[in-house]
C-alpha positions as CSV (number, residue, x, y, z in Angstrom):
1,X,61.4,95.1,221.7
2,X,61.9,93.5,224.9
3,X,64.2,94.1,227.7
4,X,67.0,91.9,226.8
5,X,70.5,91.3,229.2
6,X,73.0,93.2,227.2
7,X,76.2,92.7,228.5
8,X,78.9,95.3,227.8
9,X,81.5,92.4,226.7
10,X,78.6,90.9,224.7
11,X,75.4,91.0,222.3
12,X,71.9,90.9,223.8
13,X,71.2,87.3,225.0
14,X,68.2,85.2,224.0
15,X,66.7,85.9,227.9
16,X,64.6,88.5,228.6
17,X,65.9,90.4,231.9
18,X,63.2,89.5,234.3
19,X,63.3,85.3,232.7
20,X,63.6,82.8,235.4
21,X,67.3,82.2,236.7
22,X,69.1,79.8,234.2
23,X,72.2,77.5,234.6
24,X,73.3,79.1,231.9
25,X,71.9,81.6,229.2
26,X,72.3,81.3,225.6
27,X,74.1,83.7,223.8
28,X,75.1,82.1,220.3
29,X,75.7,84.9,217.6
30,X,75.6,82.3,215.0
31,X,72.7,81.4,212.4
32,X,71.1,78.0,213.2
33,X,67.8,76.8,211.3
34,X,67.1,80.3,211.7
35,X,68.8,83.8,211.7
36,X,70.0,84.4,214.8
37,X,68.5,86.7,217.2
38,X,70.7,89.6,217.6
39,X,70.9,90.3,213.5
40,X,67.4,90.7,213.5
41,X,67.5,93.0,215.8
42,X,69.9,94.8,213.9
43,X,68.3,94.9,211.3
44,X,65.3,96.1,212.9
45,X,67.0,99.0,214.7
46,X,68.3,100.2,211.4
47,X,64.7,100.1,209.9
48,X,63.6,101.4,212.9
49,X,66.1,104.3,212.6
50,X,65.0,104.8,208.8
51,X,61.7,104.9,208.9
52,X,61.6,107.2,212.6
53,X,64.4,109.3,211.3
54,X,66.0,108.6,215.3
55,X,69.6,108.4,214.9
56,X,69.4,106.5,219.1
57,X,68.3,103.9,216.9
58,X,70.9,103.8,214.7
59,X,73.2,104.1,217.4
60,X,72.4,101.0,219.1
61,X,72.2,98.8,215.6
62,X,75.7,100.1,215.2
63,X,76.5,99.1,219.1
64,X,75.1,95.5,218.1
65,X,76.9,95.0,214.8
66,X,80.0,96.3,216.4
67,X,79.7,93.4,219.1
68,X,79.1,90.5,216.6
69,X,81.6,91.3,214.0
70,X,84.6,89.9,215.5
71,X,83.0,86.6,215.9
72,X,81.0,87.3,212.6
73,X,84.5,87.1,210.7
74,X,85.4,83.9,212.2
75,X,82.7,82.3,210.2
76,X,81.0,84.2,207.7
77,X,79.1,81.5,206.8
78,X,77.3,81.0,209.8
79,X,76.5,85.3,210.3
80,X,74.6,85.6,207.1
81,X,71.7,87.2,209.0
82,X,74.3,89.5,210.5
83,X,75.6,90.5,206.9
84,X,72.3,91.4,206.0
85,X,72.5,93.9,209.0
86,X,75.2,95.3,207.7
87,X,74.1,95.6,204.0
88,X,70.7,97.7,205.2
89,X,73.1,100.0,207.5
90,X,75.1,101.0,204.6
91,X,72.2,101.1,202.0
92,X,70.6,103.4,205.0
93,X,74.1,105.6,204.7
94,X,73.6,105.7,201.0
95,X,70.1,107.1,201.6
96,X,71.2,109.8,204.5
97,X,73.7,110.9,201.2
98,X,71.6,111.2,198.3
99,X,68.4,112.4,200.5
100,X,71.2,115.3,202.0
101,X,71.9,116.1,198.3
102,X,68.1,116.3,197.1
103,X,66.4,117.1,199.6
104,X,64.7,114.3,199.6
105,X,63.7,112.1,202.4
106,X,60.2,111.1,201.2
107,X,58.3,107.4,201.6
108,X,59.2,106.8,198.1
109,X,63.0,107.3,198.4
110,X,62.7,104.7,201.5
111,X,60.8,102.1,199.2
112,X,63.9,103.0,196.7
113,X,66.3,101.8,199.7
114,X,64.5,98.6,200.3
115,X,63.3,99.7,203.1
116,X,59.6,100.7,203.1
């Protein structure tokens, strides 16, 4: 992914760090004609954390999801793509629990989770 300005009061903005200086930069968390930025990127850290088995990435979809929600319940409507974060985060938890009670953690349990 690239190197996005992540402010610690904020999610990351649609500006990549080195971007030209801007008046202003966007930093909408809402769904327009398409789902917004930073719950893709959610939901592609927790796929990324699923299919690498690297908690870091889990971490920082967390971080992110954590950020958005209090705007996300303001509207629910408009933070659909956000929800869907949050639905593969806890379908990844309900893997991390059956895989720790079988044993197993193979491609075919990850297609199971809707994630492979």
């Amino acid at each position: 992914m690239p190197k996005l300005i992540v402010e610690p009061h904020a999610a990351a903005q649609a500006a990549a760090a080195d971007a030209e200086a801007l008046v202003i930069r966007p930093a909408s968390t809402a769904d327009e004609a398409t789902p917004n930025h930073n719950a893709v990127a959610a939901q592609n850290l927790v796929r990324l954390a699923v299919l690498t088995g690297d908690d870091a990435w889990r971490d920082k979809a967390d971080r992110l999801i954590a950020t958005i929600a209090p705007l996300a319940v303001e509207n629910l409507y408009m933070h659909m793509a956000l929800l869907n974060a949050v639905d593969a985060a806890s379908r990844d938890v309900l893997r991390r629990i059956a895989a720790s009670t079988d044993g197993n953690t193979n491609a075919a349990h990850n297609r199971a989770s809707g994630f492979a």
